[in-house]
C-alpha positions as CSV (number, residue, x, y, z in Angstrom):
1,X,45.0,-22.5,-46.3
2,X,45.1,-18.9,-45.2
3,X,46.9,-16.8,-48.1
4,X,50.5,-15.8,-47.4
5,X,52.9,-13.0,-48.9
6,X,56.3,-14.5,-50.7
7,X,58.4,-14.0,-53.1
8,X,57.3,-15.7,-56.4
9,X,60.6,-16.6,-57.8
10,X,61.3,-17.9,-53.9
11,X,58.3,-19.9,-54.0
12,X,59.4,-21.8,-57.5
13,X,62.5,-23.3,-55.9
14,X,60.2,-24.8,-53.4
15,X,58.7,-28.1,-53.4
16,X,55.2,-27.0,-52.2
17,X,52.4,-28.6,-51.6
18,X,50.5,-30.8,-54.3
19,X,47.2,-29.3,-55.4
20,X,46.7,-32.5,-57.8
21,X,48.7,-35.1,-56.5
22,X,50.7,-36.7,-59.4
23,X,51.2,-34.7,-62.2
24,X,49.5,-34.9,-65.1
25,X,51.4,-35.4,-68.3
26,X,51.1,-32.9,-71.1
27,X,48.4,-34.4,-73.1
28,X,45.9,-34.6,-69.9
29,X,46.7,-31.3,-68.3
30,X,44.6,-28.1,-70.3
31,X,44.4,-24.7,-68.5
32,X,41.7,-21.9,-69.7
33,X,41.9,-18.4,-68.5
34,X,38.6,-15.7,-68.4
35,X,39.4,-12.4,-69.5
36,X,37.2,-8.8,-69.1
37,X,38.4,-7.6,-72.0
38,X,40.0,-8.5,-75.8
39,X,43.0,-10.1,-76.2
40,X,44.1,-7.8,-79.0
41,X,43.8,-4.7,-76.2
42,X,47.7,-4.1,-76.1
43,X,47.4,-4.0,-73.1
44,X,46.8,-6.4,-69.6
45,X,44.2,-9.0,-71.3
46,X,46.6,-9.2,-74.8
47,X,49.5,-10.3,-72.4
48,X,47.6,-12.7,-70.3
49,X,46.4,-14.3,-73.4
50,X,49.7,-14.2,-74.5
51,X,51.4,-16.0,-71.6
52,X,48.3,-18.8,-71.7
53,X,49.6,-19.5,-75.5
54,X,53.3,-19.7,-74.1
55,X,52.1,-22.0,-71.8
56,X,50.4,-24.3,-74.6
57,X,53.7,-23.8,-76.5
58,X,56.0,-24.2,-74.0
59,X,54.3,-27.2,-72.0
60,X,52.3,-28.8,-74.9
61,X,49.0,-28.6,-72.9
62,X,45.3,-27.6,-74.1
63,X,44.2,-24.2,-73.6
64,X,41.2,-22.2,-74.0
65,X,39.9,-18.4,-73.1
66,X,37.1,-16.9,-73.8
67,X,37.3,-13.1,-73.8
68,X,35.5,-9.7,-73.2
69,X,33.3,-11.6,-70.3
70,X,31.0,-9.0,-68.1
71,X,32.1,-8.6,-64.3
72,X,28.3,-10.2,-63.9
73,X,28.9,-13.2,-65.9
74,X,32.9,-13.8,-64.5
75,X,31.6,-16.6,-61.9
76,X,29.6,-19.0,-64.9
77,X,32.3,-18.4,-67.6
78,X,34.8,-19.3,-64.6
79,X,32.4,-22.6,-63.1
80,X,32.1,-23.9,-67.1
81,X,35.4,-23.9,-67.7
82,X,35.7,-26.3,-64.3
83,X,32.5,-28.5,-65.1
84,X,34.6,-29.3,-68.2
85,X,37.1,-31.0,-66.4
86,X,39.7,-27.7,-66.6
87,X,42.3,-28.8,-63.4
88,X,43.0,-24.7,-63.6
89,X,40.9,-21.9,-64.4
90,X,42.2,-18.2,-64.3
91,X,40.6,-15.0,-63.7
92,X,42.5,-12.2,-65.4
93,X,42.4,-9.1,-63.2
94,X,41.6,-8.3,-59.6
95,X,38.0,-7.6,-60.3
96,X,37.7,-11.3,-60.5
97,X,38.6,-11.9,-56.6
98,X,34.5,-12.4,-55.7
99,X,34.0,-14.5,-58.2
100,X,36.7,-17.2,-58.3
101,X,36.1,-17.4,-54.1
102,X,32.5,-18.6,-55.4
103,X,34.2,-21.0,-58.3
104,X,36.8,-22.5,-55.7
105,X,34.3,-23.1,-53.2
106,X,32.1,-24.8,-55.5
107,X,35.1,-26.8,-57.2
108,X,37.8,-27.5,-54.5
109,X,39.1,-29.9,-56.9
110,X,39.7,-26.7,-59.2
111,X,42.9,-24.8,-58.9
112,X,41.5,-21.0,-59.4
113,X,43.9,-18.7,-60.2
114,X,43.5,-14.6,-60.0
115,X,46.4,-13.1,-62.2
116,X,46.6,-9.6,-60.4
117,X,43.9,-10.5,-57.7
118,X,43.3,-10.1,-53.9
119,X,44.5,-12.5,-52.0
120,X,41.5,-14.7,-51.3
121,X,40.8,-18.0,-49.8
122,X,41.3,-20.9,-51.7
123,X,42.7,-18.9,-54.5
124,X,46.0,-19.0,-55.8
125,X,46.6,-15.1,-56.5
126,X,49.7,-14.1,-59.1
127,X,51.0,-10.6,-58.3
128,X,53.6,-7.8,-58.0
129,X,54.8,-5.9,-55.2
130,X,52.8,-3.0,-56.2
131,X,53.9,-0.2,-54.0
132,X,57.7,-0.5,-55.2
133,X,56.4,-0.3,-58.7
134,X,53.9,2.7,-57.9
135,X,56.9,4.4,-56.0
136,X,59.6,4.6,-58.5
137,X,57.1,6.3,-61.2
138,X,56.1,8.6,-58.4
139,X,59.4,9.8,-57.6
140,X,60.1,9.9,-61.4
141,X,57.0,12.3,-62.0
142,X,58.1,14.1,-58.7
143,X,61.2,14.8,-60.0
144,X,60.1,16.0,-63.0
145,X,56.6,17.7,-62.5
146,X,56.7,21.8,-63.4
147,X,53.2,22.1,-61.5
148,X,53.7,19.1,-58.3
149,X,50.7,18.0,-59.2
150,X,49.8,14.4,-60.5
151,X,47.0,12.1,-61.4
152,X,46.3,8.6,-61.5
153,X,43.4,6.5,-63.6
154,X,41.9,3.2,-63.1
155,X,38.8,1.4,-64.7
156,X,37.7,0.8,-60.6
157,X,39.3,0.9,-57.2
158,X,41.5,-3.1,-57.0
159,X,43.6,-3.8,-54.6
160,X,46.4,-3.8,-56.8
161,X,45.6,0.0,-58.0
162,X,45.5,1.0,-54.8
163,X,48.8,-0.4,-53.8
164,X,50.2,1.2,-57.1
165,X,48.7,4.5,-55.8
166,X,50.0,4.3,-52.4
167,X,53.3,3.7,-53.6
168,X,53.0,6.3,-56.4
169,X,52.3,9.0,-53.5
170,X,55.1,8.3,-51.5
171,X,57.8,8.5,-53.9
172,X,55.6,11.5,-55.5
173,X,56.3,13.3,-52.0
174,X,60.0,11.7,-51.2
175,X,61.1,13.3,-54.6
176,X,59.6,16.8,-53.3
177,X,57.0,17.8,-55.2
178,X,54.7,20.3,-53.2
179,X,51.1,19.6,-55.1
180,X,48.7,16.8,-54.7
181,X,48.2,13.7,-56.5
182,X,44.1,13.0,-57.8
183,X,42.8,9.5,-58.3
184,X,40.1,9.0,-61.0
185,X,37.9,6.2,-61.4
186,X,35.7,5.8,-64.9
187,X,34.1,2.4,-64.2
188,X,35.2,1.4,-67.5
189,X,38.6,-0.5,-68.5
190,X,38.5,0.1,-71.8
191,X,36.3,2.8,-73.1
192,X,39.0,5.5,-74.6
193,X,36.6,8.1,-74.8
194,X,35.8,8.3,-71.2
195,X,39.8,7.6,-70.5
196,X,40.9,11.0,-72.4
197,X,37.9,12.9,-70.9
198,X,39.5,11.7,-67.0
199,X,42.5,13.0,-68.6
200,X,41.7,16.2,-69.8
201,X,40.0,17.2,-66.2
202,X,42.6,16.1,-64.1
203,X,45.4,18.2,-66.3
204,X,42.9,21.2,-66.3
205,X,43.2,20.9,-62.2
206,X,46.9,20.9,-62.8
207,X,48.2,17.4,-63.5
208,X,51.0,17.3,-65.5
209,X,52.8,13.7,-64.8
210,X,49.4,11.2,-64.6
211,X,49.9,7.2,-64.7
212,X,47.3,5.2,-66.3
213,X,46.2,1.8,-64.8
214,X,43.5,0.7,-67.7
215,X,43.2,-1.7,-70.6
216,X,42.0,-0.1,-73.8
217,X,41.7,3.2,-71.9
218,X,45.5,3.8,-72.2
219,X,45.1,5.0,-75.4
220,X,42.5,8.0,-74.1
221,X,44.8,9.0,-71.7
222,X,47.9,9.4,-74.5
223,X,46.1,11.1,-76.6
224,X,44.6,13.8,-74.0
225,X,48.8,13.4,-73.0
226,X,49.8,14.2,-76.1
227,X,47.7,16.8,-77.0
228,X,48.0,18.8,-74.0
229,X,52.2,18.0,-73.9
230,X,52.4,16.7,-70.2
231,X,53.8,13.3,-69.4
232,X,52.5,9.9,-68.8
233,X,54.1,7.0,-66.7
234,X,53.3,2.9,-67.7
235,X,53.2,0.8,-65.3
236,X,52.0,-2.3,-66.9
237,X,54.1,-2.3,-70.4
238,X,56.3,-0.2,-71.6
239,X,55.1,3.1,-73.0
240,X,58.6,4.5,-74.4
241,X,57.9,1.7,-77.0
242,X,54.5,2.3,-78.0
243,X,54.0,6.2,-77.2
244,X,57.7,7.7,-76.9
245,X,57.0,11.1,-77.1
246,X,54.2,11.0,-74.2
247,X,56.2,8.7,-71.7
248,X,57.9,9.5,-69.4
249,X,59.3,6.6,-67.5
250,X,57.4,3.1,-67.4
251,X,57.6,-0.4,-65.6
252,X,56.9,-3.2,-66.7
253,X,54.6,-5.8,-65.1
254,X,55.6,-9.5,-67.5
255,X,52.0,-10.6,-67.0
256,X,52.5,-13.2,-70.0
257,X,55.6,-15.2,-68.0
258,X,53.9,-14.4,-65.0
259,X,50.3,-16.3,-66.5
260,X,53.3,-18.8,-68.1
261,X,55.1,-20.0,-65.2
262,X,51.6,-19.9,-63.0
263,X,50.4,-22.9,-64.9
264,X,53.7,-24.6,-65.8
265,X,53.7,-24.8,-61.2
266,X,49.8,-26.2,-61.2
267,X,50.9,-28.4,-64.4
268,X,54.3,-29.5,-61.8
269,X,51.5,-29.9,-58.7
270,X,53.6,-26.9,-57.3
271,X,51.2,-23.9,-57.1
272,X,49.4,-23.7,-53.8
273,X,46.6,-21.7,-53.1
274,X,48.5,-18.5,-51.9
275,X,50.0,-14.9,-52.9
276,X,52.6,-15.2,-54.8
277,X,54.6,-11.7,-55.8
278,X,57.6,-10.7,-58.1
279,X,59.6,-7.4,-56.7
280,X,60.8,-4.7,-59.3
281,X,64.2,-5.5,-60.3
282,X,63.1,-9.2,-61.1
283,X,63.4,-10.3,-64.9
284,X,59.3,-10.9,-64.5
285,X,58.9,-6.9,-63.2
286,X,61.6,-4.6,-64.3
287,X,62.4,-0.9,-65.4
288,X,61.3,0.1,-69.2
289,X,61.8,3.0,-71.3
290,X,62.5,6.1,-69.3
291,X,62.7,9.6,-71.4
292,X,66.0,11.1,-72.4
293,X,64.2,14.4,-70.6
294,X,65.3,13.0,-67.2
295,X,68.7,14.2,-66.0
296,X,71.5,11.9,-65.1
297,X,71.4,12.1,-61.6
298,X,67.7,11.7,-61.2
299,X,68.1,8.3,-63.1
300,X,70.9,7.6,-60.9
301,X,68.7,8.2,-57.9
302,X,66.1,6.3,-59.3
303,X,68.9,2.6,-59.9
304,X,70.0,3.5,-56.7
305,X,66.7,3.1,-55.0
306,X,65.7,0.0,-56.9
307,X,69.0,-1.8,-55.7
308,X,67.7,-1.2,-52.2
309,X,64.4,-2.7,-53.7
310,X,66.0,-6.0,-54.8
311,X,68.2,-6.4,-51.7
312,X,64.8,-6.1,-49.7
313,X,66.6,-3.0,-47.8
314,X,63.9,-0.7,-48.7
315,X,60.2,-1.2,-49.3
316,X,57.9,2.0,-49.4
């Protein structure tokens, strides 16, 4: 089946195809997810993990995960889980596209699931409509940038990054700032070192609004924030909660109901092997903290565009 773009929360009111015929009750149905990185990261693997264990709550199923597994070893960790008899396996990030395409291939009677993933074939990818997210930060940080210049940080260049980015640069120029916006890879997710030192040379060529896209690494790039007083946007949770005085305005991407209601469908025989993707404005992908720095009528331009977002009037 060739991927298509939907809404999610569309797509769970739909009967859809069966991937395992009749539903399995609770006590034969177990899940496992594969994650790059710990599940006590605060971050993108903590939340996954998180919405696997709501899962086992919610639904009484088995679960397992195993954690902190090498992009080289994704596709083994991934095939044992499904020579164990797992009905769904889940790859937790987009780096894990290549790999679950092997898995599926080699399992067809495998649902494998990419939380965050390109859409692939045979793969049931869970995501966000990126660009709306990356825009509404942009024009945030436009809005609010003394220099016009911003910067943007990812562990390596994913689809859903890049769609964050793209977004992130039009709403950076829509809100009028003059400068340019630098992207920095640092080929690691979670190193914090390496994080703060992408940090520090993108404000030293002028950044002073720069949005993270990392695990671990988040916490290099507050600091270096912090330290050097300019602002940072979340994108994935909410940063007013955990670094107040740094953030500026964050998203936030519900990757635990997200992971949660991905296996409740395969437990239902509901989740197809397609793109699924919430819009901002949904309860799953919504607005989080933004700083009482930013005026009234910025934040009333900001609502007003993401109204426009969730009537499907306006997508950058």
């Amino acid at each position: 089946m060739n991927s298509t773009r939907r809404s999610f929360f569309a797509a769970t009111a739909v009967v859809a195809m069966s991937i395992f015929g009749t539903p399995a009750v609770a006590s034969e149905f177990k899940a496992a997810a594969v994650l790059p990185g710990s599940i006590t990261d605060q971050a993108f693997n903590q939340v996954v993990y998180e919405g696997l264990m709501k899962a086992k709550a919610d639904l009484g199923i088995e679960v397992a995960f195993s954690e902190k597994v090498k992009q080289a070893d994704q596709a083994e960790a991934m095939s044992d889980y499904a020579r164990r008899g797992y009905p769904v396996v889940i790859g937790a990030g987009g780096e894990f596209t290549a790999a679950a395409t092997r898995v599926a291939r080699q399992f067809e009677d495998t649902l494998v699931v990419v939380i965050n993933g390109s859409p692939t074939e045979n793969v049931a990818t869970i995501n966000y409509n990126n660009p709306q997210f990356g825009y509404i930060l942009g024009f945030i940080g436009g809005k609010m940038s003394k220099t016009g210049n911003g910067g943007l940080i990812a562990g390596q260049e994913i689809k859903a990054f890049v769609d964050i980015a793209e977004g992130f640069r039009k709403g950076w120029k829509d809100a009028g700032a003059s400068g340019e916006v630098t992207i920095t890879y640092t080929d690691d997710w979670d190193d914090v070192a390496k994080a703060k030192e992408a940090t520090l040379n993108l404000i030293n060529q002028g950044a002073d609004v720069v949005l993270p896209y990392l695990d671990n690494g988040i916490v290099g790039v507050v600091q270096a924030a912090e330290e050097k007083d300019i602002w940072v946007t979340g994108v994935i949770t909410d940063l007013g909660k955990s670094s107040p005085k740094a953030n500026l305005a964050s998203t936030v991407l519900d990757f635990a109901t997200a992971t949660a209601t991905s296996i409740a469908m395969a437990k239902d025989g509901k989740l197809e092997r397609a793109d699924f993707r919430f819009n901002l404005g949904s309860p799953e992908g919504h607005m989080g903290t933004i700083s009482d720095a930013v005026p009234a009528d910025v934040r009333a331009e900001a609502d007003a565009i993401i109204e426009k977002m969730k009537a499907g009037t306006f997508q950058p």
